[in-house]
N, C-alpha and C positions, 0 to 999 in steps of 0.2 A: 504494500500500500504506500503508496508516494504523493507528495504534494507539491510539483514541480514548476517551477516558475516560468512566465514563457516565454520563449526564445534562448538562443544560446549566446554564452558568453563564456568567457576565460575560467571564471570559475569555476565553472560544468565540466570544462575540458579539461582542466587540472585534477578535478576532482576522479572524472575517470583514468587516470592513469595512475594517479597517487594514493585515489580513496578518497570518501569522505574523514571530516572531523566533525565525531560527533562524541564528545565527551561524556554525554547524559548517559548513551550506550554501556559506561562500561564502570558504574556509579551501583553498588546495590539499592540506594531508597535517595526517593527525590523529597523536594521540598518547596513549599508553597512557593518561593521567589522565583523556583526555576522553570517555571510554568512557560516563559518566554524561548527555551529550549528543548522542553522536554514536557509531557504531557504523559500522565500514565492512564491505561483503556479499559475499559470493566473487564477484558476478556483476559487479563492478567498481563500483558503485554502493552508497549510502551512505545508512542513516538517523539521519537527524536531528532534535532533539527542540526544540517552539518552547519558549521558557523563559516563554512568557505563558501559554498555555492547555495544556501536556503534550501535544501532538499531536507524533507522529514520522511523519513525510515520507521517504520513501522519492524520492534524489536524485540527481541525475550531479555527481559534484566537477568543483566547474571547472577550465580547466587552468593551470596554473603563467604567469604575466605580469601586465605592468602593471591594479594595479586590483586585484587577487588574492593576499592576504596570503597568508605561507608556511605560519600555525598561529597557531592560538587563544592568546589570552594565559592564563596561570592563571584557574581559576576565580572565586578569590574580588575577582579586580577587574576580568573580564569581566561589561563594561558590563549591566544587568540592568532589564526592563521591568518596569511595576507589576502588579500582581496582589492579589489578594485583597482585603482590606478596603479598603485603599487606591486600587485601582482602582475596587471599586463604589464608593466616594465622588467619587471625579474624574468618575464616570460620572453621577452625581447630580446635580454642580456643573454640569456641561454642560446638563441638562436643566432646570435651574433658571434658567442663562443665557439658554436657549432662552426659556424662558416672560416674562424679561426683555425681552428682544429684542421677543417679540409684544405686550405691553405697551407698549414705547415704538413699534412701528409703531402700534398705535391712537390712539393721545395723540398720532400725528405727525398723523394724517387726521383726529382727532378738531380739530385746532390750525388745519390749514387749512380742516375746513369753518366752523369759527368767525372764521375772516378773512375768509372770504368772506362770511358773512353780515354781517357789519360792516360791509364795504365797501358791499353791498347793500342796507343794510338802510332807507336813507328810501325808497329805490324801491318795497321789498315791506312796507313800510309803507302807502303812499300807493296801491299796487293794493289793499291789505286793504282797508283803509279803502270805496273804491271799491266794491268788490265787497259787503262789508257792507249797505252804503248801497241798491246796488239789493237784495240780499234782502231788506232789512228795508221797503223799499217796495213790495215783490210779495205782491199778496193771494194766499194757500195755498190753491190750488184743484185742489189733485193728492192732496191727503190724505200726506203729506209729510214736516210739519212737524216729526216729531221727526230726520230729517236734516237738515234746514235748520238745526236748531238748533244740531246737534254741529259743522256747518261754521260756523257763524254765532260758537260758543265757541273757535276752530282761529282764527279771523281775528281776533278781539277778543286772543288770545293773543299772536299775530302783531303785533297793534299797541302793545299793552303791552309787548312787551320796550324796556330803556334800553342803550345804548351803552354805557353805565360798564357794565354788568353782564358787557353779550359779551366785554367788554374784560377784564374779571378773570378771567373764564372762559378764553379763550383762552391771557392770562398762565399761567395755572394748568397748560393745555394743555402749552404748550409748555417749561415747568421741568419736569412729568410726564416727558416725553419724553423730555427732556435727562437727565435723573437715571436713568430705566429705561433707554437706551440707554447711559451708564456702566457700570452694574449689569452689564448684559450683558455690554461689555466684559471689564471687571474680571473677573467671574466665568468667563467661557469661557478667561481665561490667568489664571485661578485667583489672584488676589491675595489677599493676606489684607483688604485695606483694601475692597477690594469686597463680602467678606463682609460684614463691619460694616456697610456701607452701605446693601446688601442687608435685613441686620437693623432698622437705623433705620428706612428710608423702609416697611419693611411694621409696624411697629408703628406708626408716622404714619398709615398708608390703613387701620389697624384699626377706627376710632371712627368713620369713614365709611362702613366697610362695615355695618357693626353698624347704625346711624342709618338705611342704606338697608332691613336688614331689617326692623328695626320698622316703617318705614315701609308694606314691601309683601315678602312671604317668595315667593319665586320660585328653581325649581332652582338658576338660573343663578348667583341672589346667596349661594344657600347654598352652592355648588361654592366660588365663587371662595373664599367665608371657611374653608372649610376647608383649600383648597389653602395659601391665604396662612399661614395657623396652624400647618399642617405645617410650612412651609417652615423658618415662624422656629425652629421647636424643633429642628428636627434642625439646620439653622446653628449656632445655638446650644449645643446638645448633644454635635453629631459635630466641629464648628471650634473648642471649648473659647473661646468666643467672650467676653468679659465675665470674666474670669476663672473660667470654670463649667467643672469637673472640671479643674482646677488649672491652665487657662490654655495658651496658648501652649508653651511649655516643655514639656507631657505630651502635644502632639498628636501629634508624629510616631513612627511606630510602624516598626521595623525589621521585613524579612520575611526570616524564618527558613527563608534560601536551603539549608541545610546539611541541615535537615528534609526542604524538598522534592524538591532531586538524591539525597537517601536514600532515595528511593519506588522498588520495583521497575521496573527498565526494560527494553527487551528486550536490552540490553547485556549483562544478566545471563545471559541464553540463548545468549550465544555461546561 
C-alpha cells in the first residue's frame, strides 16, 4: 500500500536505487508526535513515511530486542536525508565525477598505447621503411595507385615520428590521467578542493578544445566543448566557487524540514 506523490523527481530516483529512509520502520512503539511520519493501522501494521522522497510504506513493526530501538528520537534532531536542491546537486557532482572517471580511463589507455609505441617504435620504423621501399619499387600495373599512395603517406608518417615527441605525449598522457582520476575522486566524496580542481584543469583543456575545432568541427568535438562549458558554469555558479555569488559562506542552504512534515499526510485521516 503506497501513497505516492505525483510525478517524478530526484528523490524517487535516489530512492530507488538506494532505498527508502524510513526510520518509523525500524522503531518498536511510536508516539503521538510522530504521527507526521509514521501512523500505526488497526490491522496491527504501520505506515511509514521515507523523509527523502514522501512515499508511505505500509509495514510490520519489528518486534521489541537487541538491534531494535524503543522510539524515535524528537523530530527536529532525527537524523535527516538530502533532498531537494541539495540532492539534485550531489546528484550532479556524481555525474560529473562519472565523466571524470571516463576521462582518466582514456588518458590511462591512451598512456599505455603510447608506451608501447615507444618501446616499439625503431622496429615499426625499420618495417615502414621496408615496406615503402618495395612499393615504391613496384611498377603500378593494377590501376591502383591512388591506394598505394594513401598507404605509401601512412608509412612515411610512421617513419617520421621522433621519440622526444611520443615521449611528451605520453608524459602528457599520463599527468591527464593522474589529474582526471583525482577529479573523480575528489568529486564523487564531494570535496570542495576537487571542485576547484575540476574548474582549473577544464578551463586549461578549453584553448585545446577550441584549436581542435578550428582545426576540423566534428559532433564529437563540439559535444565535448559544450559539455566541458557547462560543467565549468554550473561548478562555478551552483559551488559559489571563486568567490561568485558570495563565496563559500552563502553555499549551504538549510531545508525547511518544518515546511515539509507540514504537507498533508495520511496521519491526518486517522
Amino acid at each position: 500500500m503506497r501513497f505516492v506523490p505525483r510525478g517524478w523527481h530526484t528523490e524517487t530516483w535516489v530512492c530507488s536505487m538506494r532505498g527508502h529512509v524510513a526510520p518509523a520502520a525500524k522503531v518498536a512503539h511510536l508516539k503521538p508526535e510522530d504521527r507526521r511520519i509514521a501512523v500505526e493501522l488497526d490491522e496491527g501494521d504501520r505506515l511509514v513515511r521515507c523523509l527523502r522522497c514522501d512515499v508511505w510504506l505500509e509495514v510490520t513493526p519489528p518486534a521489541p530486542g537487541p538491534g531494535v530501538a524503543e522510539g524515535l528520537p524528537p523530530l527536529d534532531v532525527l537524523p535527516k536525508p538530502r533532498r531537494g536542491k541539495v540532492l539534485q546537486e550531489a546528484v550532479l557532482l556524481r555525474l560529473i565525477a562519472i565523466n571524470r572517471g571516463l576521462h582518466s580511463l582514456a588518458f590511462g589507455l591512451l598512456a599505455i598505447a603510447l608506451g608501447v609505441l615507444e618501446l616499439k617504435l625503431p622496429g615499426l620504423q625499420s618495417g615502414a621503411r621496408s615496406l615503402d621501399e618495395r612499393l615504391s619499387s613496384t611498377v603500378d600495373q593494377t590501376g591502383q595507385q591512388a591506394s598505394r599512395d594513401r598507404i605509401s603517406d601512412g608509412l612515411h608518417r610512421v617513419i617520421g615520428l621522433h621519440r622526444s615527441a611520443i615521449t611528451v605525449l605520453f608524459v602528457t598522457a599520463v599527468a591527464y590521467c593522474l589529474v582526471e582520476g583525482v577529479e573523480a575522486y575528489g568529486l564523487w566524496r564531494e570535496r570542495r578542493w576537487a571542485e576547484y580542481l575540476t574548474a582549473v584543469a577544464t578551463v586549461g583543456l578549453l584553448p585545446f578544445e577550441v584549436h581542435e575545432l578550428v582545426d576540423r568541427v566534428t559532433v564529437f568535438r563540439v559535444g565535448a566543448l559544450v559539455v566541458n562549458v557547462a560543467i565549468l558554469v554550473w561548478l562555478v555558479r551552483s559551488k559559489h566557487l571563486f568567490g561568485v555569488r558570495g563565496g563559500a559562506k552563502t553555499l549551504h542552504q538549510a531545508t525547511d524540514w518544518a515546511a515539509i512534515l507540514a504537507a498533508p499526510t495520511p496521519a491526518a485521516h486517522q
